[in-house]
C-alpha positions as CSV (number, residue, x, y, z in Angstrom):
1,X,19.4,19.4,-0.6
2,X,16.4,22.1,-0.1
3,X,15.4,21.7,-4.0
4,X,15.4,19.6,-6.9
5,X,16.2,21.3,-10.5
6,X,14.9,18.8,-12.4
7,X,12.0,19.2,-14.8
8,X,9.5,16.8,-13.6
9,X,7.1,15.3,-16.8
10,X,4.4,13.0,-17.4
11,X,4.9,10.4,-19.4
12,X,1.6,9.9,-22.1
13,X,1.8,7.9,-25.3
14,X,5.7,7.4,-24.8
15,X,6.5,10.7,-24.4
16,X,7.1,13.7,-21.5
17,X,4.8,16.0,-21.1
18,X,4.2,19.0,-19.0
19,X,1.3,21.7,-18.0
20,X,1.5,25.1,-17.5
21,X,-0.2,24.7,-13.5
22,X,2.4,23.0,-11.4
23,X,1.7,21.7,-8.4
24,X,4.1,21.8,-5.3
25,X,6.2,19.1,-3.6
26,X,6.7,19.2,0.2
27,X,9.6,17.6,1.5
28,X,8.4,16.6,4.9
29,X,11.7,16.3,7.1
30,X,11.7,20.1,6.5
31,X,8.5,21.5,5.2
32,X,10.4,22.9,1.5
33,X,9.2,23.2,-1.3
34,X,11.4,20.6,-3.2
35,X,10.0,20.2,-7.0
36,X,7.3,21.4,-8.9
37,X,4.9,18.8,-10.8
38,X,2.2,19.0,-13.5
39,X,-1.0,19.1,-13.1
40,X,-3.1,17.2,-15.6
41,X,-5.7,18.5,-17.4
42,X,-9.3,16.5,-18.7
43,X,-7.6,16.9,-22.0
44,X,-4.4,15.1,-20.7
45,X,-6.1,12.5,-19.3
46,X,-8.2,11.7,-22.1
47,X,-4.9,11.9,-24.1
48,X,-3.8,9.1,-21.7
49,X,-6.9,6.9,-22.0
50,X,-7.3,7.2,-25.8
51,X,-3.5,6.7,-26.2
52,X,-3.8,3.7,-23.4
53,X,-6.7,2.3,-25.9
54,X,-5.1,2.2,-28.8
55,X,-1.9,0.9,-27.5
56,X,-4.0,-2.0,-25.6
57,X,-4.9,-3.5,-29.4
58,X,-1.1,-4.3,-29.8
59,X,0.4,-5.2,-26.2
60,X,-3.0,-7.4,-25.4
61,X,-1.7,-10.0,-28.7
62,X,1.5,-10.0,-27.6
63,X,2.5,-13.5,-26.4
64,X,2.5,-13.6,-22.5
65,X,6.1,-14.5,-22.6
66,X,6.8,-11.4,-24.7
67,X,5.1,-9.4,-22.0
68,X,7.2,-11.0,-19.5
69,X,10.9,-9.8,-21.3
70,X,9.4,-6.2,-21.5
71,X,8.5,-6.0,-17.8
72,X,12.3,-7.8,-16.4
73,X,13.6,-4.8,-18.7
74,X,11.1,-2.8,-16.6
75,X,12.4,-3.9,-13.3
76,X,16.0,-4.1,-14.6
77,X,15.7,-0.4,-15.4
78,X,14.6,0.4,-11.6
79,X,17.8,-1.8,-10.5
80,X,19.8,0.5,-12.4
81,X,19.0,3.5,-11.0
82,X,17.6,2.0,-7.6
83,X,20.6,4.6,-5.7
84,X,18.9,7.9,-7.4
85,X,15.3,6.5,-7.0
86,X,15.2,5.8,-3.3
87,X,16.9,9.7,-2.8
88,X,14.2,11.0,-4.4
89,X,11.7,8.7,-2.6
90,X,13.1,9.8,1.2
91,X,13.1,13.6,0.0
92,X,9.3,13.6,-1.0
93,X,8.2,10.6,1.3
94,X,10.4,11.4,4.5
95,X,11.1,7.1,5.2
96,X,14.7,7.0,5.8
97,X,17.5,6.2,2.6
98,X,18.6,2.8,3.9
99,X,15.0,1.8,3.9
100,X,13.8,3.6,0.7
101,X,16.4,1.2,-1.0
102,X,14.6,-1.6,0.4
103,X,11.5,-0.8,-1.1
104,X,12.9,0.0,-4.2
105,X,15.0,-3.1,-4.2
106,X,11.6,-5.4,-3.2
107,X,9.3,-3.5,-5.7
108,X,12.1,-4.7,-8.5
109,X,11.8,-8.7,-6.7
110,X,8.0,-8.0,-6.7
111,X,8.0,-7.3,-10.7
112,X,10.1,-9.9,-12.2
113,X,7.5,-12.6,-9.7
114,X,4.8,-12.2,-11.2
115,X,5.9,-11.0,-14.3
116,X,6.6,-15.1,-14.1
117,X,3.1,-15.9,-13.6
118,X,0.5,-17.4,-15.8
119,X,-3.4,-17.2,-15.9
120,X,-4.4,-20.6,-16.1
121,X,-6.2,-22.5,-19.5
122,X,-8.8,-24.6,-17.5
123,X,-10.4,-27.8,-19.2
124,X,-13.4,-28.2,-17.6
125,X,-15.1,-30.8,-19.5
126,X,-13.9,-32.8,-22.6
127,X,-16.2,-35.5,-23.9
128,X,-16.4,-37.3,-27.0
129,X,-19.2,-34.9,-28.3
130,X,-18.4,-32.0,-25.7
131,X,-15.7,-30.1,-24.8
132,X,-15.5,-26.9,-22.3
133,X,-12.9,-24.5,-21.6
134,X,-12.2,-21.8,-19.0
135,X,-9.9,-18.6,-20.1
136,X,-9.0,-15.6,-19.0
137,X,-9.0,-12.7,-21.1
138,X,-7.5,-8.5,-20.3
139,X,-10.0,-6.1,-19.5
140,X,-8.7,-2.9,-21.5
141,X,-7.3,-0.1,-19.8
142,X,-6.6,-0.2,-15.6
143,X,-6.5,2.8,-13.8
144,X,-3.8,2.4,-10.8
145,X,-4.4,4.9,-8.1
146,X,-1.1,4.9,-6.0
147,X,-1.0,6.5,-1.9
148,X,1.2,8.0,-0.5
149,X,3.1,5.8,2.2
150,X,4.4,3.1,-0.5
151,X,4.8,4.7,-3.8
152,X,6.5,2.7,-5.4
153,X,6.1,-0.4,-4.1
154,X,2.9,-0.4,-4.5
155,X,2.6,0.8,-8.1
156,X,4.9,-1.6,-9.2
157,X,2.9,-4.1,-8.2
158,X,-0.4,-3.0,-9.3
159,X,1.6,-1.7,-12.5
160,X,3.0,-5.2,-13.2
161,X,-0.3,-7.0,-12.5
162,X,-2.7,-5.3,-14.9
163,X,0.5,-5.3,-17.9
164,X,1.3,-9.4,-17.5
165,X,-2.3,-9.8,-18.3
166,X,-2.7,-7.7,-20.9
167,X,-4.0,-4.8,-20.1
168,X,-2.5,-1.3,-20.5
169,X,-2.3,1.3,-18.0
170,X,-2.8,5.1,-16.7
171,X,-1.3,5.1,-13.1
172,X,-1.9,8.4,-10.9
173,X,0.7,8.9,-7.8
174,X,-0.6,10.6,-5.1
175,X,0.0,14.7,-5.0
176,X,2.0,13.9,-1.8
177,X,4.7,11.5,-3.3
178,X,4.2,11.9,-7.4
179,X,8.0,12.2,-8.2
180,X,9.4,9.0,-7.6
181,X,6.9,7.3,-10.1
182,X,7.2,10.5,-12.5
183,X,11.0,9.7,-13.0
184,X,10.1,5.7,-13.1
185,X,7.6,6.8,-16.0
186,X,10.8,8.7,-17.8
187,X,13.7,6.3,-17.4
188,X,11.2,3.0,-18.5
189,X,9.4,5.0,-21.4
190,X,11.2,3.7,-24.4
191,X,10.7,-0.1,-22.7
192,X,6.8,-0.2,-23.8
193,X,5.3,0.5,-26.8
194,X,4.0,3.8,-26.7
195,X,0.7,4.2,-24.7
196,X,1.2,0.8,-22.4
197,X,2.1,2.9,-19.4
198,X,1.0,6.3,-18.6
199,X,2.3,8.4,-15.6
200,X,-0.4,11.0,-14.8
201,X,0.0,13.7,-12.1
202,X,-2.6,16.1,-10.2
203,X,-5.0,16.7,-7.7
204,X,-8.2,15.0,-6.2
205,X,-10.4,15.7,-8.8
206,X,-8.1,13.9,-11.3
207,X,-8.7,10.6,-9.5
208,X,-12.4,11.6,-9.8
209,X,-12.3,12.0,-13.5
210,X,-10.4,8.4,-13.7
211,X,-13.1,6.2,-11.9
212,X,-15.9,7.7,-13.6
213,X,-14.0,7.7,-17.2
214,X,-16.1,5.7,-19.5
215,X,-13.1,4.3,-21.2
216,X,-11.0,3.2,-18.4
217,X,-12.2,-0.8,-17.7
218,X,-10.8,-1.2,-14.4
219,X,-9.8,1.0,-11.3
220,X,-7.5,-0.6,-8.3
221,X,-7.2,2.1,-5.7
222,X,-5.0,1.9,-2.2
223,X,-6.2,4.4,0.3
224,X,-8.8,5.3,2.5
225,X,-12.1,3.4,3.5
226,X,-13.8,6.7,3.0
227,X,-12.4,7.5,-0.3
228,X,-12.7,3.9,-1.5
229,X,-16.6,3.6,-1.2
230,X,-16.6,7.1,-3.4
231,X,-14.3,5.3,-6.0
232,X,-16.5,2.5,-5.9
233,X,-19.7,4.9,-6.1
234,X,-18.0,7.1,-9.4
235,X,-16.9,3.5,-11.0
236,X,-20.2,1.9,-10.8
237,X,-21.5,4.7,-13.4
238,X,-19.7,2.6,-16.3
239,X,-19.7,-1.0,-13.9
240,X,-16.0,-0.8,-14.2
241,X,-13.9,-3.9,-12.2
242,X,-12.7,-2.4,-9.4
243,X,-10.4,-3.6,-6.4
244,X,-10.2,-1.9,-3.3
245,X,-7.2,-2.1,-0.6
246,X,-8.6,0.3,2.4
247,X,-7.7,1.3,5.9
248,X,-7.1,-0.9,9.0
249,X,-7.2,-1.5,12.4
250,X,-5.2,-4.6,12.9
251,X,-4.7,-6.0,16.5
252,X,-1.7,-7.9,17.9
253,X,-3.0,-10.7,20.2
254,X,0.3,-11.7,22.5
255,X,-0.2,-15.0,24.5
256,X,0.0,-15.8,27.8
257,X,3.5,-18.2,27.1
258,X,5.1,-15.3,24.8
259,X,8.5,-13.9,26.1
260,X,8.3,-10.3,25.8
261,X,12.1,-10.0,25.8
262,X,12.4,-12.2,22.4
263,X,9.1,-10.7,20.6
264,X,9.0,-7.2,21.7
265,X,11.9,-5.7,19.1
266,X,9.6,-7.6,16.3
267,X,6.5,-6.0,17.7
268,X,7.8,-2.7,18.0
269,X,8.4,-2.9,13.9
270,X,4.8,-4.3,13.3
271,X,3.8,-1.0,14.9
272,X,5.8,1.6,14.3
273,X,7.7,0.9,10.5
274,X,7.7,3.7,8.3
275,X,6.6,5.8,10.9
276,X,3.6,3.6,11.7
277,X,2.3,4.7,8.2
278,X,1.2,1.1,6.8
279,X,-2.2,-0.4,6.2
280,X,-1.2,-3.6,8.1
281,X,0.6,-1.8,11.0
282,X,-0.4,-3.0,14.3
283,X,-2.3,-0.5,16.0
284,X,-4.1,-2.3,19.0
285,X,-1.6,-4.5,20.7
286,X,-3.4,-6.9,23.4
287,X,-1.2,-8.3,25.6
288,X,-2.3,-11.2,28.0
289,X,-2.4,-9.8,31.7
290,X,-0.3,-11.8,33.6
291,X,2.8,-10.7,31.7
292,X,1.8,-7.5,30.5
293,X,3.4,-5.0,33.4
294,X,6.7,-6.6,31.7
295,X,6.2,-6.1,28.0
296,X,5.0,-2.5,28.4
297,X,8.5,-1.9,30.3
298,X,10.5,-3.7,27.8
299,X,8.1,-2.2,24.7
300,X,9.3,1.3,26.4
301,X,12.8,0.8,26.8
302,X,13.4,-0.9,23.0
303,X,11.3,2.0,22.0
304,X,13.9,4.7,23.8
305,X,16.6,3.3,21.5
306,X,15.2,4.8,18.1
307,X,16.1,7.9,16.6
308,X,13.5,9.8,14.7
309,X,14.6,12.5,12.2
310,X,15.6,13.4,8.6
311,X,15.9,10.0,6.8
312,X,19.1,11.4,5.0
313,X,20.5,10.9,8.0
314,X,21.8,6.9,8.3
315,X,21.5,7.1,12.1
316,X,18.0,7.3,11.8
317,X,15.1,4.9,11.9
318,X,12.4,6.7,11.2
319,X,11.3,9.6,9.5
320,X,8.6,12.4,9.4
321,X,4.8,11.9,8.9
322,X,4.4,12.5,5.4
323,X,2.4,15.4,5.1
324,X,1.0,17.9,7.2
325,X,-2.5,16.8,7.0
326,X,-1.8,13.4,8.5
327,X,0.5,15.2,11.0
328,X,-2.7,17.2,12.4
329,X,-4.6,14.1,12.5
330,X,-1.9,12.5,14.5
331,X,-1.5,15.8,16.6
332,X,-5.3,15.8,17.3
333,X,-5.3,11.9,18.4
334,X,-2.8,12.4,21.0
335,X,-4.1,15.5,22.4
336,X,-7.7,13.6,22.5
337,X,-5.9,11.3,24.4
338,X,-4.5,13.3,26.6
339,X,-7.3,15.2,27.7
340,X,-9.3,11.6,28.4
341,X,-7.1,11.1,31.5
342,X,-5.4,8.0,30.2
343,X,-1.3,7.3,30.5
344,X,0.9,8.4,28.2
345,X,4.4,6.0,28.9
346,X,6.2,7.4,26.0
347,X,5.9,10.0,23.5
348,X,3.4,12.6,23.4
349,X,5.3,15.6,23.0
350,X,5.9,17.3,20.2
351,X,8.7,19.7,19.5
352,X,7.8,22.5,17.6
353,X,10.3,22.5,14.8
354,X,10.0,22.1,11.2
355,X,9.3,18.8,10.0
356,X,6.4,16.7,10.5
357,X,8.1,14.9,13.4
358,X,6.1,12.8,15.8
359,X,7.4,10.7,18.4
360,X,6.8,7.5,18.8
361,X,3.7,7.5,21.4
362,X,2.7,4.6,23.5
363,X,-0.4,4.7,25.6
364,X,-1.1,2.3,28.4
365,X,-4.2,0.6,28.7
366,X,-7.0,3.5,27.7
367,X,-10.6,1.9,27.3
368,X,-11.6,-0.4,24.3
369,X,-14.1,3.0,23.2
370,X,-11.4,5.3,23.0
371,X,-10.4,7.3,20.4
372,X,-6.5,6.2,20.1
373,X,-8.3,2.2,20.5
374,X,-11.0,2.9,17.4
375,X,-9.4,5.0,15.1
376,X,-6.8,4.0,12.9
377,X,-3.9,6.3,13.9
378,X,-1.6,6.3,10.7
379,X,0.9,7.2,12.7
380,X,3.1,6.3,15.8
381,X,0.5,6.4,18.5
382,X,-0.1,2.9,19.7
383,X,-2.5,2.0,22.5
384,X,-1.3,-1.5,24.5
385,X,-4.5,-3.3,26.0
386,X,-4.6,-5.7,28.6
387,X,-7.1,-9.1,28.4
388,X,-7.3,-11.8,30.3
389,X,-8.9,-14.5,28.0
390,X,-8.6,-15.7,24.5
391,X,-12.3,-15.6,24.1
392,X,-12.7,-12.1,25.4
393,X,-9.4,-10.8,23.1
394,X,-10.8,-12.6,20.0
395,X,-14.2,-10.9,20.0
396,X,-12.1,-7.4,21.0
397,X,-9.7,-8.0,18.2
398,X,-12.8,-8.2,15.8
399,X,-14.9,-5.7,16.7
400,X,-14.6,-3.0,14.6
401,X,-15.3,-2.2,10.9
402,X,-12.0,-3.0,9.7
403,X,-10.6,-6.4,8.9
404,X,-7.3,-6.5,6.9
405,X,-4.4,-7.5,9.0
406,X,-3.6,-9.0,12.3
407,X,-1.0,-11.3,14.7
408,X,-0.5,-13.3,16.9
409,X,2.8,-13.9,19.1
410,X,3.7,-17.1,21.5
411,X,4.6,-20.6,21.7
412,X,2.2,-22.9,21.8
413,X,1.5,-23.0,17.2
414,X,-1.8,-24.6,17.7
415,X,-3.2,-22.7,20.1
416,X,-1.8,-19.9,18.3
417,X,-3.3,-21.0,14.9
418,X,-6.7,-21.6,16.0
419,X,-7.0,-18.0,17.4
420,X,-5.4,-16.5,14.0
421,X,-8.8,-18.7,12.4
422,X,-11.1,-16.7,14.5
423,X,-9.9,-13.2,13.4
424,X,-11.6,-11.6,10.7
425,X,-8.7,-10.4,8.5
426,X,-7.6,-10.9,5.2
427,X,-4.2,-11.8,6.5
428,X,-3.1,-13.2,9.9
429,X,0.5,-14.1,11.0
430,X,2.1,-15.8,13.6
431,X,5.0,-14.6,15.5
432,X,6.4,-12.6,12.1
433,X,3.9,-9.7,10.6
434,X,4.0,-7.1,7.8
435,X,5.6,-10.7,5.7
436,X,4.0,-10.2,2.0
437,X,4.9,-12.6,-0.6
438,X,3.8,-12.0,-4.5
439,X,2.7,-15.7,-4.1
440,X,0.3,-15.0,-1.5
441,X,-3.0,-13.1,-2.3
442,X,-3.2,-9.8,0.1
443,X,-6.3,-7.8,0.7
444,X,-9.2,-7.0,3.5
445,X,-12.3,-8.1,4.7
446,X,-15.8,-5.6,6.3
447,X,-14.3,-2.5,5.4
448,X,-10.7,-3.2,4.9
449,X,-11.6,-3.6,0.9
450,X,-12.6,-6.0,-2.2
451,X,-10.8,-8.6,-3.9
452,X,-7.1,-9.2,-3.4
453,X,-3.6,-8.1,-4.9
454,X,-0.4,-9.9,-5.9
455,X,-0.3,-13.3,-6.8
456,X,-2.2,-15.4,-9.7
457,X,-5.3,-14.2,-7.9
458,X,-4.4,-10.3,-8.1
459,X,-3.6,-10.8,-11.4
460,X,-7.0,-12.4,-12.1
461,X,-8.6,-9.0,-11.1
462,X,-7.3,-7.9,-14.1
463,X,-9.0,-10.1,-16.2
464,X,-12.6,-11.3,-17.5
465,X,-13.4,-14.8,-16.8
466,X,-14.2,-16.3,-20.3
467,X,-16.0,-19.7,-20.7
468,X,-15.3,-21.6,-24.8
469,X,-18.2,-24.6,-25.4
470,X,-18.0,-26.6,-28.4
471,X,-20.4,-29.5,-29.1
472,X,-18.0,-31.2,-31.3
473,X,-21.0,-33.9,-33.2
């Protein structure tokens, strides 16, 4: 299917709405146009924000538990139509079908969690002639900037955070991937009361208008570490809350006692899922020397047994690069690489075809200043490095600007655990990666962001920290 007929809409104050300027939908496996999607206005936005306002009044004294019922109907209503959501989701994203239900599938597991939670009442001192107590009370109205490589996942959890505490919401998909979230807007309208959750849809400048809107309390943007200090710049105009999950470099640290015939299937996924597309992908891999001639070979031949194409297609594994900037990014990285002289062991070639097709590149070895080494790739280039000390790969691992993810593979736990303590990430695992739980806080050290998501502490970013005295005599 080359085209969708149906009308995309926003969905503002409980109701669809549409502009006159459309803006095109690229369906990367293919490079057709696929849909055509509003583009919001200042006046729509503002319709938005005032409509998110006045709804807040209403859904803010609603008991928590009351919150809770509307947003299981939320995710039940995603369930229901999980099959017609994740076809829409691999036509505009590219990720294959069997793996857009997953998402669509966790993001409904993801809402009904912390939908559960609940922001703590906190006695801190009770005397006879004294008493103090720590709340937490909604900021307003949270404006939920969504990218492109997890759209719904993502906005469902940021979406799900800012309502259970209160707050009310304006969410903006990204111009890449704005129809999967434009059809959750329509099917879950009539759930909220009108104005709790706005779908808005445009280009870069309508982001731009939501962090520096004087009535929007709260801005939590996924994306880049470039674009994230601007959103941080624009929101500081009105000192608006913001949290920030940014780019990565993570690093893979494999031991000396790892067996690269159990671990390097695992690997290969902490790399290269969804196309390698993934803020916590691994994208230095450091593998100890004396067994690194083996797990390059065995990283090359698992690597030989994935097929790349249209994610319609159930034989394949991975998709397309989402859109054709990334793809020229990606393009440019391996040609840089190429001209540098270093080895290529798999991949590099691209056919020219339509699609944003890339295929999965593996470079052996290049030096720590490289390009393909410093750069985060967002796509299926992956350098593996060679060290020969835990001290040496431990100040590697951390130099760079980034610090969101990272891994570490082998045997010995201990050993294992006191490296993961060295690395400065946000998030480290051992022998598993890419694991996120919505009891676990996520989110990035340096440059990698600020503050955290999922869990009671994401849901705290939506909040005010409010302290009650009473001198009772």
């Amino acid at each position: 299917m080359s085209t969708i007929t149906k009308d995309f809409r926003m969905t503002i104050n409980g109701k669809l709405v549409s502009t006159e300027d459309k803006s095109p939908v690229i369906n990367p496996a293919d490079e057709e146009v696929i849909a055509q999607v509003p583009i919001a206005t200042k006046a729509d936005l503002d319709h938005a924000v005032t409509s998110a306002n006045r709804a807040y009044r209403k859904w803010s004294m609603l008991s928590v538990n009351e919150r809770e019922e509307k947003l299981v109907a939320f995710a039940e209503a995603l369930h229901q139509h999980r099959e017609e959501l994740a076809k829409l989701f691999t036509l505009e994203m590219g990720r294959p079908l069997k793996l857009a239900l997953v998402e669509i599938d966790g993001a409904v597991a993801t809402c009904k969690a912390l939908s559960k939670k609940r922001l703590p009442r906190e006695i801190v001192e009770e005397k006879e002639d004294h008493y103090i107590e720590r709340t937490y009370t909604p900021l307003g109205v949270a404006g939920l900037i969504i990218p492109w490589n997890f759209p719904v996942s993502i906005a469902i959890r940021k979406i799900t955070s800012a309502l259970i505490a209160g707050n009310t919401v304006v969410a903006k998909p990204s111009p890449f991937t704005p129809l999967t979230l434009l059809r959750i807007g329509e099917i879950t309208k009539d759930i909220f009361l009108p104005g709790v959750l706005n779908v808005v849809t445009g280009e870069n400048e309508l982001g731009q208008w939501m962090t520096s809107h004087p009535d929007i309390h709260k801005i939590s943007f996924t994306g880049s570490t470039a674009t994230g200090k601007k959103v941080m710049q624009s929101a500081s105009l009105h000192l608006k809350r913001v949290t920030l999950e940014l780019g990565g470099n993570d690093a893979a640290i494999v031991m000396e006692d790892a067996n690269p015939k159990e671990i390097v299937e695992t690997i290969f996924w902490a790399a290269f899922r969804n196309t390698a597309q993934v803020c916590v992908a691994t994208k230095r891999l450091y593998v100890h020397e004396k067994i690194y001639d083996e797990f390059l070979t065995e990283l090359v031949r698992f690597s030989k047994t994935i097929k790349i194409g249209n994610g319609l297609n159930p034989e394949n594994d991975l998709g397309p690069i989402q859109n054709k900037m990334q793809f020229e990014k990606v393009k440019e990285l391996i040609q840089v690489t190429k001209q540098s002289g270093v080895k290529i062991v798999l991949g590099g070639e691209i056919e020219d075809k339509p699609g944003y097709f890339i295929p999965v590149t593996i470079v052996d070895n290049p030096p720590e200043d490289s390009r393909v080494v410093v750069d985060e790739a967002f796509g299926p280039v992956l350098p593996v490095l060679k060290y020969s000390s835990y001290e040496e790969v431990i100040e590697r691992a951390n130099h760079t600007n980034y610090g969101l993810g990272g891994s570490v593979w082998g045997k010995d736990l201990e050993l294992a655990k006191s490296i993961a303590e060295r690395l400065d990430t946000g998030t480290v695992w051992i022998n598993e990666a890419q694991v996120l739980s919505p009891d676990a806080p996520f989110g990035g050290h340096k440059e990698s962001g600020m503050g955290v998501e999922s869990s009671l502490d994401g849901i705290k970013e939506y909040t005010n920290s409010k302290t009650i005295m009473i001198r009772k005599k």
